[in-house]
C-alpha positions as a Markdown table, in Angstrom:
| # | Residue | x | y | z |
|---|---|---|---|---|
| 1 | Unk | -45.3 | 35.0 | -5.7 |
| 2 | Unk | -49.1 | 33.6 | -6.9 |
| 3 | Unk | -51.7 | 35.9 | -8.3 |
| 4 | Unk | -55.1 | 35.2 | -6.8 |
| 5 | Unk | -58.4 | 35.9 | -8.9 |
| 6 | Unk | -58.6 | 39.2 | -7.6 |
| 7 | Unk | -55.1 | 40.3 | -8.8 |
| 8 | Unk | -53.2 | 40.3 | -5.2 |
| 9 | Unk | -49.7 | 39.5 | -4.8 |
| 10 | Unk | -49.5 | 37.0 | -1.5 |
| 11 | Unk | -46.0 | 35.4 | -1.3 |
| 12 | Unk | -45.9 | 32.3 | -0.4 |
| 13 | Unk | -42.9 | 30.9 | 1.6 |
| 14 | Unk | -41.1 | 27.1 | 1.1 |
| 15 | Unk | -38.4 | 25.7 | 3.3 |
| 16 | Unk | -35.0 | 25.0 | 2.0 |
| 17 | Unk | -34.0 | 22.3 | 2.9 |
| 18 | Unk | -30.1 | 21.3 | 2.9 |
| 19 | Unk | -28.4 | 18.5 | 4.7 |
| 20 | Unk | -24.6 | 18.3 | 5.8 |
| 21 | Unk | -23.6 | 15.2 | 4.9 |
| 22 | Unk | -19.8 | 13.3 | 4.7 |
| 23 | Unk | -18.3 | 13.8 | 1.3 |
| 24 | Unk | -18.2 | 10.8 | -1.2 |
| 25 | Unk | -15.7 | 9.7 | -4.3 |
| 26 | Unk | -18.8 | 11.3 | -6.6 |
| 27 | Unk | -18.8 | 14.4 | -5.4 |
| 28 | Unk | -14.7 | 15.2 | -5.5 |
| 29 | Unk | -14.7 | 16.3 | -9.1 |
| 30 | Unk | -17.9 | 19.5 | -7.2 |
| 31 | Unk | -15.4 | 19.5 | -4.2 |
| 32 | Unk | -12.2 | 20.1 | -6.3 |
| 33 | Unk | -14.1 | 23.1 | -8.1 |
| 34 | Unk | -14.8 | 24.5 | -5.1 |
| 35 | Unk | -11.1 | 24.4 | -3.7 |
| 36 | Unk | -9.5 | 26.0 | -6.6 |
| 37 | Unk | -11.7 | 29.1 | -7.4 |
| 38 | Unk | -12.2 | 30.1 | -3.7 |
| 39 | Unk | -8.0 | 29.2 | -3.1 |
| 40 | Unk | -7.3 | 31.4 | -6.4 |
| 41 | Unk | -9.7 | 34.2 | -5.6 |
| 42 | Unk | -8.9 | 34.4 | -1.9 |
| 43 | Unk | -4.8 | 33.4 | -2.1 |
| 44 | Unk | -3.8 | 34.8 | -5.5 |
| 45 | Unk | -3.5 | 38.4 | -4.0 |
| 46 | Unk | -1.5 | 37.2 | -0.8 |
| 47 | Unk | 0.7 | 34.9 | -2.2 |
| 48 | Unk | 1.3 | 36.5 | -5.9 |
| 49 | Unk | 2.0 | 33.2 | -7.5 |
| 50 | Unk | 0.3 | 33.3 | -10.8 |
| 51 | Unk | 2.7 | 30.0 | -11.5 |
| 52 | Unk | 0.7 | 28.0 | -8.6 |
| 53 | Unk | -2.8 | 29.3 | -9.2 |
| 54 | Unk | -3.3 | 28.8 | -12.6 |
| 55 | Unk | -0.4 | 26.1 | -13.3 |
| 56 | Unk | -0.3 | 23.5 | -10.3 |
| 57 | Unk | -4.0 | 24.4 | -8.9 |
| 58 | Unk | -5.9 | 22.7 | -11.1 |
| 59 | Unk | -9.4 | 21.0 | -10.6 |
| 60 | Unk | -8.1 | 17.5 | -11.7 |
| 61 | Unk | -4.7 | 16.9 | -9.9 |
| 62 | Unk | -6.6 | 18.6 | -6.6 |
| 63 | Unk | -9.7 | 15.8 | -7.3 |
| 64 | Unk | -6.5 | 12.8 | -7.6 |
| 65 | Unk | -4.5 | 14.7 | -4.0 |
| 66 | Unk | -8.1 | 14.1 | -2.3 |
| 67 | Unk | -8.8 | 10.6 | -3.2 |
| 68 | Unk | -5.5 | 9.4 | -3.2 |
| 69 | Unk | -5.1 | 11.6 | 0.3 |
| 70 | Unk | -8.3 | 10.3 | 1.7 |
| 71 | Unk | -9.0 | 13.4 | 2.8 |
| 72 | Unk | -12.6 | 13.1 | 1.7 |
| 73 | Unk | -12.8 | 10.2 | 4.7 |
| 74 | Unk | -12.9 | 13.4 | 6.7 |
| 75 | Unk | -14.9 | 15.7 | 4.6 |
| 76 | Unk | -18.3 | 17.0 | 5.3 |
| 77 | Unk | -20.4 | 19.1 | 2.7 |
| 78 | Unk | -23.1 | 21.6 | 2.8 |
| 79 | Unk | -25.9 | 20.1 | 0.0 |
| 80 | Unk | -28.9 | 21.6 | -0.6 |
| 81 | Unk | -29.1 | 19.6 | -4.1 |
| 82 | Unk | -25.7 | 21.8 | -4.8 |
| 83 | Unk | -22.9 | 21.4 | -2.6 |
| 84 | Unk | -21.9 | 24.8 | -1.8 |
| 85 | Unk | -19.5 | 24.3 | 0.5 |
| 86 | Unk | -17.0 | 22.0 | 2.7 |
| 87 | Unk | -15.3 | 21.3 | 5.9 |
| 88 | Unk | -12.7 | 19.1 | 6.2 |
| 89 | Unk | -11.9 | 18.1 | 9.8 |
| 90 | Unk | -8.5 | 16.4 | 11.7 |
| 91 | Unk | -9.4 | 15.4 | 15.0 |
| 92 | Unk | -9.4 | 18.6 | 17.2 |
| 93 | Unk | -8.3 | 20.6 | 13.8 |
| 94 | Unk | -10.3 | 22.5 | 11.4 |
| 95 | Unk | -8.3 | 21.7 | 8.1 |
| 96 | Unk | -10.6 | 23.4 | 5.8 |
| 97 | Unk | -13.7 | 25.5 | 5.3 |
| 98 | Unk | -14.5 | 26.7 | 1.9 |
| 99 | Unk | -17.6 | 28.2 | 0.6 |
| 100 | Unk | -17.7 | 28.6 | -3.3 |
| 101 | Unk | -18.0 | 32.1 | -3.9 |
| 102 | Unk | -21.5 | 32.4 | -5.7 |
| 103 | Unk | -22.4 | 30.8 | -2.6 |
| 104 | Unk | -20.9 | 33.2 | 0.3 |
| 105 | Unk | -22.6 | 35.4 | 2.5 |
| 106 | Unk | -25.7 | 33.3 | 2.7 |
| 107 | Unk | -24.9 | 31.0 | 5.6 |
| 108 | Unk | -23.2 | 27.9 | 4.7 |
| 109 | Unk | -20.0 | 28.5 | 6.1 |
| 110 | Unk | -21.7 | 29.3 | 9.7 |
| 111 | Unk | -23.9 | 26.2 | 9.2 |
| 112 | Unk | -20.7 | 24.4 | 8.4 |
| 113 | Unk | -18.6 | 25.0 | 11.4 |
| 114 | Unk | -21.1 | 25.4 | 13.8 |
| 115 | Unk | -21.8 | 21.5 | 12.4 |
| 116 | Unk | -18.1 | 20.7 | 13.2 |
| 117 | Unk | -18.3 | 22.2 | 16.5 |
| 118 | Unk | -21.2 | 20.3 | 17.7 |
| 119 | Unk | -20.5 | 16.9 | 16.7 |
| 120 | Unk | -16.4 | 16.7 | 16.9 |
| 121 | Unk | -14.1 | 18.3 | 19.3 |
| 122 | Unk | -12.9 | 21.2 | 16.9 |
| 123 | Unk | -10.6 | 23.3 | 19.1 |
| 124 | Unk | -8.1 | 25.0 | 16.6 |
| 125 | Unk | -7.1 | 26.1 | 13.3 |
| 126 | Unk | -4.6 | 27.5 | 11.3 |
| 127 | Unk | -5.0 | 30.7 | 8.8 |
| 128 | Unk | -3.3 | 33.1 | 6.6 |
| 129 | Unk | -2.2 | 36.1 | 8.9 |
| 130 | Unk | -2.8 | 38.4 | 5.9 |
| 131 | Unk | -6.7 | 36.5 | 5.4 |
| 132 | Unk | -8.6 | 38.9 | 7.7 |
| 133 | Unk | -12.1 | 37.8 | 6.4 |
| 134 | Unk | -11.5 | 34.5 | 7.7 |
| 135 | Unk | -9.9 | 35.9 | 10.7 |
| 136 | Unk | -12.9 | 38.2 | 11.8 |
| 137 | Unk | -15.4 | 35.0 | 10.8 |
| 138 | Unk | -13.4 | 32.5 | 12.7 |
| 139 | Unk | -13.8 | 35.0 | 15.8 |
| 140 | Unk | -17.5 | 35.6 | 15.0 |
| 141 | Unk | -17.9 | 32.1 | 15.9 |
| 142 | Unk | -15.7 | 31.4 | 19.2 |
| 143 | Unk | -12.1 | 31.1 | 17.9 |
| 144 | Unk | -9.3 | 33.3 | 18.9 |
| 145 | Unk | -6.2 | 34.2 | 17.5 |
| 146 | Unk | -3.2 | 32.9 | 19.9 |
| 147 | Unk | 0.7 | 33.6 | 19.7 |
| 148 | Unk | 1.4 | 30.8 | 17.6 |
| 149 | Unk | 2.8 | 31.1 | 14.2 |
| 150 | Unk | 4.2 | 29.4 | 11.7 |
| 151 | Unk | 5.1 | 30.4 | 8.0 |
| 152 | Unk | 3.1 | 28.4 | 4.9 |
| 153 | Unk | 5.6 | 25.9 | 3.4 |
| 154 | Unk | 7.4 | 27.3 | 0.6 |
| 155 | Unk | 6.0 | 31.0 | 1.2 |
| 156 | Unk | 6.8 | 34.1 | 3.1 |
| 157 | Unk | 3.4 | 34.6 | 4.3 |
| 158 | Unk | 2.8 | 33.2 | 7.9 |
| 159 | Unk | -0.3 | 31.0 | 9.7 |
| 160 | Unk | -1.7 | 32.0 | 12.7 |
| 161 | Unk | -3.6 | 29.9 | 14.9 |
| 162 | Unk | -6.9 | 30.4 | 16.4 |
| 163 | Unk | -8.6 | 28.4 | 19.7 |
| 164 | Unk | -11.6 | 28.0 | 20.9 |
């Protein structure tokens, strides 16, 4: 808001501007931090594992899995001078789509996979049965849930997979 000379409030409106661009080495340590907050706040009530969360999820060895993985080859982040958020894409698979949290509910993750969807040939995904947020946002934008499950290595908790 400016205040002319005669005391009026007139707002004045800017642009954001925020690219989605492919992740680099640089930005693994932002990319890591992002993976284990939203994985402990979303998981850690699902899979009641305090062991994993806070022993073997750890923003280091994630940041070595990545690079070592290359899954960053196949990374794409949402960076408006912060990266708040990622999608990390397998051929006709959506591997991942995280928003960190203090970043959720403001549009990235729709930008995100409406980015995937439009430039690769997205058709599928897997989720956590019991993660119904991501369940009712995967739906929101063209996926459905199909008959096909499968249990999480090393869990009881099952993945369901959703088409477009």
């Amino acid at each position: 808001m400016i205040q002319n000379n005669r005391y009026e409030l007139k707002s004045i409106k800017t642009k954001k501007t925020h690219i989605i661009r492919r992740a680099a080495e640089e930005d693994v340590s932002r990319i890591a931090e992002i993976l284990v907050f939203a994985k402990r706040m979303k998981y850690r009530s699902i899979f009641k594992d305090d062991v994993y969360s806070f022993g073997e999820l750890q923003v280091l060895s994630v940041a070595e899995k990545y690079i070592a993985n290359g899954f960053l080859n196949n990374m794409f982040l949402y960076d408006d001078g912060i990266i708040k958020g990622l999608i990390r894409i397998d051929k006709e698979e959506i591997v991942e789509l995280y928003v960190d949290l203090f970043f959720q509910g403001q549009g990235t993750g729709s930008e995100l996979i409406e980015y995937a969807k439009e430039n690769y040939p997205v058709s599928f995904l897997w989720t956590i049965e019991k993660n119904t947020d991501a369940i009712r946002f995967y739906e929101a934008h063209g996926f459905h849930l199909t008959d096909n499950r499968k249990l999480e290595e090393g869990t009881t908790e099952y993945l369901v997979m959703m088409r477009r």
